[in-house]
N, C-alpha and C positions, 0 to 999 in steps of 0.2 A: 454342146451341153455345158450348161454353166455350174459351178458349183459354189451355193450359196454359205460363205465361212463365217458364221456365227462368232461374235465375242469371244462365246463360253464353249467353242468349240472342243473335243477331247483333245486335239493336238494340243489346242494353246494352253489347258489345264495342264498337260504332261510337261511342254514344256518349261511351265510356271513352278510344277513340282520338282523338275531339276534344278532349278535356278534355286530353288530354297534349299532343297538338300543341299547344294555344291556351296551357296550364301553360309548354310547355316555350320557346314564341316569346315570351312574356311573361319568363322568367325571362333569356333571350339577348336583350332589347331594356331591360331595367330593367340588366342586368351590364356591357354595352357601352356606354349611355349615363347620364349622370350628369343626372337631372332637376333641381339647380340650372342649370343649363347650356341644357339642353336647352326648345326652347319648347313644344314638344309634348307634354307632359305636365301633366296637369288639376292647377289652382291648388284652394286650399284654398275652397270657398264660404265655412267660418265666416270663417277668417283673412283673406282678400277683404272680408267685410262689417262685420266686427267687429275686426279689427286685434289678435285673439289666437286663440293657439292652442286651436285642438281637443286632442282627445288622440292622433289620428291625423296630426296633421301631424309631418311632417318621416316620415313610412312610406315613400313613396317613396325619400327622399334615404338613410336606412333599408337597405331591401333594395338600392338600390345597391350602398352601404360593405359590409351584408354579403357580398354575391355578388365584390364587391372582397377579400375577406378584411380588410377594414377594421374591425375591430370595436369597438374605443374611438370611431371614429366614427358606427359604426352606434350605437351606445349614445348616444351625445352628441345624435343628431337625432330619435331617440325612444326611449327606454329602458324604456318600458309595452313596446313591440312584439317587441325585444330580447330582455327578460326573461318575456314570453308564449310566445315560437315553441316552447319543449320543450310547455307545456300545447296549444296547441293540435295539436301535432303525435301530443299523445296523445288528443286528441279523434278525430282520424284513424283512428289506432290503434284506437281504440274502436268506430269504424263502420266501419270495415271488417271485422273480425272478424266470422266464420261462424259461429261456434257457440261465444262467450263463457260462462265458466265463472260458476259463482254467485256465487264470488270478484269474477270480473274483472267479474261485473254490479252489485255492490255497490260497488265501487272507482268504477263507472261513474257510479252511483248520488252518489254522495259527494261524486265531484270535477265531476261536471255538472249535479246535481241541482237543484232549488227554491233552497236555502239556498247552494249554491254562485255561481249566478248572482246571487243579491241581497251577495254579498261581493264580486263581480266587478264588479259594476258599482258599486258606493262603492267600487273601486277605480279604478277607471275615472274617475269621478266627483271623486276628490280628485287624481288624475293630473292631472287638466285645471286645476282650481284651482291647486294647486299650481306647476306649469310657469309659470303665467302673474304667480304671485306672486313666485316667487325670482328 
């Protein structure tokens, strides 16, 4: 017997309600406290073990500044992260969509495809080099 799982099924509502409560106490605990400051937020392992940055450090200190309306500072403590949030905000975009157009599958296609991700990551890639050069 097969069981036919709906979109809008109760699981995947419940589980949609976790993700926003857990979304939304993470973004009220990263806005109110400043993780320079704070000790309870997890230390970098690369920068711990190797005394340079990743390309994710300073994310934390980061979404702080932004949620502060800080943004020269949020840009100053990771500027990969900064200059990411529109893209990945359209990757979102992009899977949430129900019924994307051939258009918007091809756009999808382009900007998240093979060829996209091996540009992203030698971006990623010369971010870390980079940071730790200048």
């Amino acid at each position: 017997m097969s069981v036919n799982k709906t979109e809008n099924s109760p699981r995947k509502r419940v589980k949609i309600f976790v993700f926003s409560i857990l979304a939304l106490a993470l973004l009220l605990i990263y806005g109110w406290f400043d993780p320079s400051t704070s000790h309870f937020f997890p230390k970098c392992p690369v920068k711990t073990l190797t005394h340079y940055d990743c390309p994710g450090c300073g994310s934390q200190r980061a979404i702080h500044a932004l949620l502060n309306f800080e943004f020269r500072e949020a840009f100053r403590q990771n500027a990969l992260l900064v200059l990411a949030l529109p893209y990945l905000a359209l990757s979102i975009i992009f899977n949430v969509m129900k019924a994307p157009s051939e258009k918007m599958l091809r756009w999808r296609n382009v900007l998240f495809g093979h060829h996209a991700t091996l540009i992203i990551l030698g971006i990623v890639i010369a971010f870390a080099i980079l940071r730790n050069v200048l």
